[in-house]
C-alpha positions as CSV (number, residue, x, y, z in Angstrom):
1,X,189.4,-118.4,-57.0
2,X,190.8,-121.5,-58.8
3,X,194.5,-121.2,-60.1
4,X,194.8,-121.9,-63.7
5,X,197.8,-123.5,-63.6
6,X,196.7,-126.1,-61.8
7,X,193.9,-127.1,-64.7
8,X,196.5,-127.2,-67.1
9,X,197.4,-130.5,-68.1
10,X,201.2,-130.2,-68.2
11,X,201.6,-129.1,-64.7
12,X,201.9,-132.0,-63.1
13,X,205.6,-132.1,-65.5
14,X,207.0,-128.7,-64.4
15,X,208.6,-129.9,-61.7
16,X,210.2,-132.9,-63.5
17,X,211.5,-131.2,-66.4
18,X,214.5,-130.1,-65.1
19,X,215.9,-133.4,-64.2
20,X,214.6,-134.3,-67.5
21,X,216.7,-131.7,-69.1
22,X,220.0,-132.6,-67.3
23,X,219.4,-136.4,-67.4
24,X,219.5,-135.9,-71.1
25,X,222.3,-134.0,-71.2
26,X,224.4,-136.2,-69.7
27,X,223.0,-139.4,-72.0
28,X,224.2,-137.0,-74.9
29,X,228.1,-136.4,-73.3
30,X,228.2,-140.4,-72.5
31,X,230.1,-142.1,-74.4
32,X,228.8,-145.5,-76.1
33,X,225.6,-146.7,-77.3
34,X,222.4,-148.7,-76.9
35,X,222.7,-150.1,-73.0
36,X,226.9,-149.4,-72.4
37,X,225.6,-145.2,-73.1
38,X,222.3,-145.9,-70.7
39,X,224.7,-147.9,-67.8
40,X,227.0,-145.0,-67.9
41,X,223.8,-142.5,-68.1
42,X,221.9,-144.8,-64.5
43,X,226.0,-144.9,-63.1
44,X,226.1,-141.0,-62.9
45,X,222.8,-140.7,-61.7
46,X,223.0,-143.2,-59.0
47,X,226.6,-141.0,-58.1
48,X,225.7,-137.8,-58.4
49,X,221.6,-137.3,-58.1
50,X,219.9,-137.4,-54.4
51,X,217.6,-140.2,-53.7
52,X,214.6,-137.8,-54.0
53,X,216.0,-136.6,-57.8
54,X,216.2,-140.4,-58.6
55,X,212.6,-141.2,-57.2
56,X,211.2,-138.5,-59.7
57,X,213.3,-139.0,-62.7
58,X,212.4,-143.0,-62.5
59,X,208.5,-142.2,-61.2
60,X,208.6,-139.7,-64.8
61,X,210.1,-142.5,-66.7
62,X,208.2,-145.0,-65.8
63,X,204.6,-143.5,-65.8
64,X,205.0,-140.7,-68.7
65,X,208.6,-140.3,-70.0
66,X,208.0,-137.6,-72.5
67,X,211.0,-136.0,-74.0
68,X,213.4,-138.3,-72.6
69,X,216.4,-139.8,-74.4
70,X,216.5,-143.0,-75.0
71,X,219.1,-143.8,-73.4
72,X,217.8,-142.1,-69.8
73,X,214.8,-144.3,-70.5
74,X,216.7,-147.4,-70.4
75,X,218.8,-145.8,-67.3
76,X,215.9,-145.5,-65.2
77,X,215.3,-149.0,-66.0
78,X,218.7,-150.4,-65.2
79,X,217.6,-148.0,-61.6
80,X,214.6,-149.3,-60.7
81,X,215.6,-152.9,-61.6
82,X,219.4,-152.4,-59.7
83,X,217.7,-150.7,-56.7
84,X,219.2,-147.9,-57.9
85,X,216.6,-145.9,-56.0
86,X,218.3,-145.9,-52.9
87,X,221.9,-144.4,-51.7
């Protein structure tokens, strides 16, 4: 028997959208805007997140990004490009 969930085509997000979720909730309670807000937003997560959290919040935001703030999308940017993906 096939499982359902796995034919849906948002699946493949469930595990992401947590991160998603608190990665935007911290670009809301940084303070600043346009890149200062997004260098705060990739600071934290580079801090606070384990490599593996970082791997899928930048993998998400660079292939898909859906739902996420704008300034987490420029975060994962300032990431990738800082080698933020590693400790």
């Amino acid at each position: 028997m096939s499982d359902p969930q796995a034919q849906h085509p948002q699946h493949d997000r469930k595990p992401v959208e947590p991160l998603v979720k608190m990665a935007n909730q911290i670009a809301v309670n940084m303070a600043g805007a346009g890149d200062e807000q997004a260098a705060a937003v990739a600071a934290h997560i580079k801090k606070f997140w384990s490599p593996l959290m970082r791997r899928q919040i930048c993998e998400y935001g660079t292939t898909d990004g859906e739902g996420l703030h704008p300034a987490v999308r420029r975060a994962v940017q300032l990431l990738d490009s800082n080698q933020g993906l590693s400790a």
